[in-house]
N, C-alpha and C positions, 0 to 999 in steps of 0.2 A: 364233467361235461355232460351234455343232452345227449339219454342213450334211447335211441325210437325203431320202429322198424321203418325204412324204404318201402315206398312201392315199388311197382316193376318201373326199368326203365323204359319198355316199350308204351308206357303212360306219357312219356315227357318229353320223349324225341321229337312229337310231330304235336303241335297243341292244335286244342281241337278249333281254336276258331281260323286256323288254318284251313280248312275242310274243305269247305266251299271252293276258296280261291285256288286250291290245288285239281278241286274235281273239275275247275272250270279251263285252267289253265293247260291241263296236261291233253286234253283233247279238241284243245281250239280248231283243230282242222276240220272239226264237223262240224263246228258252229255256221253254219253256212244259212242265209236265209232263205226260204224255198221262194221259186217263183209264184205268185197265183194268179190264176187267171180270169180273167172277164171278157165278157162280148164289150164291141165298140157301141158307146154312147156319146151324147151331145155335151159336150165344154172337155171331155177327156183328154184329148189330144195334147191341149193347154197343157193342164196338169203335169201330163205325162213327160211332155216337152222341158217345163221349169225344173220336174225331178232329174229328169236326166243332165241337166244342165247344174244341178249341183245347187240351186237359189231355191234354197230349203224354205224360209219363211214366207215367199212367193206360192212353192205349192202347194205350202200351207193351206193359204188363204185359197186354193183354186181348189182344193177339195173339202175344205168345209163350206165353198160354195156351192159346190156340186152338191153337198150330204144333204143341204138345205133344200134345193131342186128338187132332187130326188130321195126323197127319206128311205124311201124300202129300200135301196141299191148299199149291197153292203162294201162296194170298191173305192168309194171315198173313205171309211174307215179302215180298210184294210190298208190303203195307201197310208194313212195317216197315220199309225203301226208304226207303217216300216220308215215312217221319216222319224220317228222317234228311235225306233232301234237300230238305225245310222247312226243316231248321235249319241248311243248307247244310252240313252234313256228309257229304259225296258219298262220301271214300273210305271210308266206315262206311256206304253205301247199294254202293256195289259188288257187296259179296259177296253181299249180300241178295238185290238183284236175279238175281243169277247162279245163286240155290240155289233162287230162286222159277220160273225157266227151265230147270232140269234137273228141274224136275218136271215143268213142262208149258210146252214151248218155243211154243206155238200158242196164248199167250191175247195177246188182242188190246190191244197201248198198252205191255205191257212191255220188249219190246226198245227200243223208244223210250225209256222209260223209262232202262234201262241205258246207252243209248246217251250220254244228255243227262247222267248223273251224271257219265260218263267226261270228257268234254268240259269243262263246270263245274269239274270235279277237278282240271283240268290232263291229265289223262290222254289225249293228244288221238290216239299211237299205236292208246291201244287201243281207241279212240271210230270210226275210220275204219272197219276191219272193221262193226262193226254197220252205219254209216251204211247204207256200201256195201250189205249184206243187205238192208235197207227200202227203199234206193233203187229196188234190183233187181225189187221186188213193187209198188211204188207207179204209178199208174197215170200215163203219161208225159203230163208237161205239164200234171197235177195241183197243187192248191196244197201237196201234202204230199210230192210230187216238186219243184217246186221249192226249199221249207223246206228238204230232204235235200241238194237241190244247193249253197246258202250255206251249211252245216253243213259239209258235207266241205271245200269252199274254205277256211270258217277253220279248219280242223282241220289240214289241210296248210299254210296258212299261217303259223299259231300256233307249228307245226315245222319250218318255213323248210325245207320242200319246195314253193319256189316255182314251178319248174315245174308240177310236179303240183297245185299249186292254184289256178295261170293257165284251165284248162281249164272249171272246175265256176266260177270268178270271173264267169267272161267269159260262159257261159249264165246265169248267174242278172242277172247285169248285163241283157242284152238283155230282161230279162224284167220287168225291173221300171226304167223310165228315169228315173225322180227318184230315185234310193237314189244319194247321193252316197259313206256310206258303204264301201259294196259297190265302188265306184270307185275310193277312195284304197287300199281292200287289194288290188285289183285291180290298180293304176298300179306299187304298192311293190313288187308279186310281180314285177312284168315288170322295174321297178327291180332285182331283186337277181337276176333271170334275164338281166340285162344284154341283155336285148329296150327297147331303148331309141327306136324307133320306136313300138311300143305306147305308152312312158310317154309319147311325146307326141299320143297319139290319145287317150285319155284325158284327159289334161291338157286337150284342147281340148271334151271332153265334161264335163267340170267344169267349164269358164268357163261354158258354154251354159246351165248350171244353175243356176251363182252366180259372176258375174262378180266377184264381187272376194273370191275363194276363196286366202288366203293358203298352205291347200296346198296348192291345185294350183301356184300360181308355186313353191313351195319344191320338188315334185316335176318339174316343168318344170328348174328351176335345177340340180339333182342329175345329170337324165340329160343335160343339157347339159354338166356338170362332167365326167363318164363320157368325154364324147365329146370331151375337152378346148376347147369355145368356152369359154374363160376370162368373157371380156365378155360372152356372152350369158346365162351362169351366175349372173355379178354382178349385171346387171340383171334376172333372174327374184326372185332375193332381195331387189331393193332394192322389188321392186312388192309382196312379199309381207308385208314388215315396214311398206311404206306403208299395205295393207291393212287390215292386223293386228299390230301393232306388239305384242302381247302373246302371242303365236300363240308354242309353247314352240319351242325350237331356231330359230327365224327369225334373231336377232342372232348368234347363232354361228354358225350357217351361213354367213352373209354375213361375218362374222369369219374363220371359218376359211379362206375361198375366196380373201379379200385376203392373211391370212398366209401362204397356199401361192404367191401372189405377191410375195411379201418387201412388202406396203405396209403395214407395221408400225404405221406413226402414225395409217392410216386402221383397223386391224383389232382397235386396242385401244379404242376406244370402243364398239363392239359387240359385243368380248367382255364390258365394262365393263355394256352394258346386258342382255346376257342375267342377266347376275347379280344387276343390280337387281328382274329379272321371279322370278329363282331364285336365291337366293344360294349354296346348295349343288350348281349344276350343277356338276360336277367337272371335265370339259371345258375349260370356258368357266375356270374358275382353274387349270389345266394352261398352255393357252396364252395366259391375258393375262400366266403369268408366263415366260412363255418369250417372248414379245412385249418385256415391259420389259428381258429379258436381251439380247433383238437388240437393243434400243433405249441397250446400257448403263444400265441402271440397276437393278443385283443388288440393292440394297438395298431396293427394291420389288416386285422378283421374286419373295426370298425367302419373304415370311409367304403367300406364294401359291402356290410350288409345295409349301412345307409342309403345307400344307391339303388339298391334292390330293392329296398322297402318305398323310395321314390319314384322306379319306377314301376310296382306293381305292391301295391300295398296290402294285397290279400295274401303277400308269403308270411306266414305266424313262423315258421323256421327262424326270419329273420328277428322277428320281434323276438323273441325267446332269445335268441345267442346275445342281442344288445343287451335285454333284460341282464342276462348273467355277464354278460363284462359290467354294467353299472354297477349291479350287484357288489358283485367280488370288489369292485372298487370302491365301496361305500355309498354310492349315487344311490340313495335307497327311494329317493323320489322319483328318480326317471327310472330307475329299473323297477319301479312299482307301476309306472305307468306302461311300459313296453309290456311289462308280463300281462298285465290286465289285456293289453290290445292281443296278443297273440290267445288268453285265454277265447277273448269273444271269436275270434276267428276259427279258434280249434279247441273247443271243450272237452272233447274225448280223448285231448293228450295227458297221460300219465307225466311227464316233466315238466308241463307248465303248470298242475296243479302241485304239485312236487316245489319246485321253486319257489311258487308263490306262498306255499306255507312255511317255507324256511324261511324267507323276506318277513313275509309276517312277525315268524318269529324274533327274528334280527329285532325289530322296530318294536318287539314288547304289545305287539296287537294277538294274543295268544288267542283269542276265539277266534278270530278269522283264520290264524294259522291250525288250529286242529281242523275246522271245515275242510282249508284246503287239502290237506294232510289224508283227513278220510276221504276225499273225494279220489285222492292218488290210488289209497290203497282198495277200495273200491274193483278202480279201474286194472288194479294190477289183480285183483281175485277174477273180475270177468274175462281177464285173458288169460289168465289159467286155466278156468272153465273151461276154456273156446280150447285152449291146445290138448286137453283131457279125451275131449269130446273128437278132435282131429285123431287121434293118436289109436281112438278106441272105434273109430270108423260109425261115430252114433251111438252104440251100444250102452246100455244103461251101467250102470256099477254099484258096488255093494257100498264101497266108503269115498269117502270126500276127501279131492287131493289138499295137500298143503297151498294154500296162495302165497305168492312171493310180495310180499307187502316192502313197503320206505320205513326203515327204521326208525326210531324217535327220534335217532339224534345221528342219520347218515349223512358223510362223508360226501356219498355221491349218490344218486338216485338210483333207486333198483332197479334193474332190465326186467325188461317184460319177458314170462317166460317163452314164447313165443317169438323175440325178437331175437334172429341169427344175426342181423349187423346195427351195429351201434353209431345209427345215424336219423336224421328225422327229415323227414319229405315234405318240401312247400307245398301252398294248394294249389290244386291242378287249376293250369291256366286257363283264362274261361275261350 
């Protein structure tokens, strides 16, 4: 079987193009759009009458009559904003905003305005500048100074500048102690800040709040996984999934963590049941079929790493396990073809250059199979270097370790010295 090392699994619990939609979602009570204000002029009224009245392409039309009127007046575009960001069309309120503040950057509620389209839009780089501008003028320890501090926290968040959004997390947290929330983006930054004592001061301010808080055990579980306590990682996930047995990533989680312990026959029922809560987690049918393959049984494997590979074609995991059920089955054309796809997607794996110079050799193409072969044992000499170099903290040395190289004629492919679980990780989802 394919022997690799895992990554963490606080890589794969939460994927990153989740980000945004999470940063945007968990604080929607501030999305509020500010009033602005302007003196009374001629045709406004209209305007103002059709917006309140709900007959959106009416006050359309009566404020880019107005903008026309009057060019320098920036309250036709400023209206014209916020009828786009009603209809939650925020990158068509950008410019607007932007054209209604080069005319007069000092009316009061627009840059907020701006600020909250960017943010909404996804735009969360160009959202932070403004924050920061309002922050800067907001009076300190205000409620509109606070609101600006959870703003910039998931703005940087949202952009996995975890660091940088540990800092605005952690004030607006002290500031408000029942926002649980505010706590789990707060525990996740310090999670992927590999600040792993934070994820467990949090962890324990989220039991405080709600003792049977399935993320907080699964984020307990995670930075314990970090910090390799195998055992105490499994039992944060088995309290979590006891919790909240429907709580999304809980079974895989807990799945993933046995399989990176090779306990194969306990990891496929909870990858079994993340699927039953999601059947298109892609994850979770990546490694229950990579499960059945450590378990010998390719014929179950298959229609599941198939599916994984359809729907996310960037897991080489998957291509490599098909590769080797063709293989071992003679298919020397499609499993020639699968290992090729998982080479181009993951070159620096020691088993798919490993495989492909066995296949090689199978088919009688012996120059291709020595290439691959050296390329294996290559990669298993620079992870030996790498674990030398770990072990000795830097420090230089007098002789040169042994590399654990793929035999001529192996059985199975060689572990990397480096690699404590004999398992291989998809690529991280985009």
């Amino acid at each position: 079987m394919n022997v690799c090392a895992p990554t963490s699994l606080g890589a794969k619990i939460i994927p990153t193009r989740a980000h945004v939609k999470r940063a945007t979602q968990i604080l929607t009570t501030l999305l509020l759009t500010a009033a602005v204000s302007f003196s009374q002029s001629p045709g406004r009224q209209s305007a103002l009458a059709l917006e309140d009245q709900g007959k959106i392409p009416e006050a359309e039309s009566a404020w880019r009559a107005l903008s026309k009127a009057q060019p320098a007046n920036p309250e036709p575009y400023a209206h014209l904003g916020l009828l786009e960001a009603r209809q939650q069309h925020y990158t068509e309120a950008v410019p607007l905003y932007r054209k209604a503040l080069d005319l007069n950057p000092n009316v009061s509620g627009l840059r907020l305005n701006l600020a909250l389209a960017l943010f909404k839009g996804g735009q969360l780089n160009e959202a932070i500048p403004e924050f920061e501008t309002l922050r800067k003028t907001a009076p300190p320890g205000s409620p509109d100074a606070q609101r600006l501090t959870i703003l910039l926290g998931m703005a940087h968040y949202g952009i996995a500048q975890y660091p940088e959004a540990i800092p605005y997390l952690r004030e607006a947290a002290a500031h408000d102690q029942q926002n649980l929330p505010l706590r789990l983006a707060l525990a996740h930054s310090c999670l992927w800040s590999k600040q792993y004592q934070c994820v467990m001061d949090i962890y324990h301010e989220m039991l405080a709040l709600n003792a049977d808080s399935a993320e907080a055990d699964m984020l307990a579980g995670e930075a314990l996984d970090e910090l390799k306590d195998n055992a105490g990682a499994v039992d944060q996930f088995r309290a979590a999934e006891k919790a909240n047995p429907n709580e999304p990533n809980v079974h895989f989680g807990l799945g993933y963590l046995l399989w990176a312990q090779k306990r194969y026959p306990e990891a496929a029922p909870e990858f079994q049941l993340e699927l039953a809560n999601d059947p298109l987690h892609t994850q979770s049918l990546l490694y229950l079929g990579d499960t059945d393959l450590q378990l010998n049984k390719p014929e179950e494997a298959r229609p599941l790493l198939e599916k994984a590979v359809q729907l996310d074609p960037s897991m080489w995991l998957a291509d490599l396990d098909l590769g080797i059920i063709d293989s071992d089955a003679g298919r020397n054309d499609e499993a020639l073809r699968e290992l090729q796809l998982a080479e181009n997607l993951k070159p620096d794996e020691v088993n798919v250059h490993w495989r492909l110079g066995r296949l090689y050799r199978t088919m009688g193409r012996k120059d291709e199979a020595k290439v691959e072969l050296e390329k294996a044992s290559k990669l298993n000499k620079a992870a030996d270097e790498d674990l030398y170099q770990k072990i000795n903290n830097g420090h230089p040395r007098s002789t040169s370790p042994q590399p654990v190289s793929p035999p001529s004629d192996p059985q199975q492919p060689a572990q990397q010295p480096n690699s404590q679980q004999p398992a291989a990780q998809p690529a991280p989802q985009p």
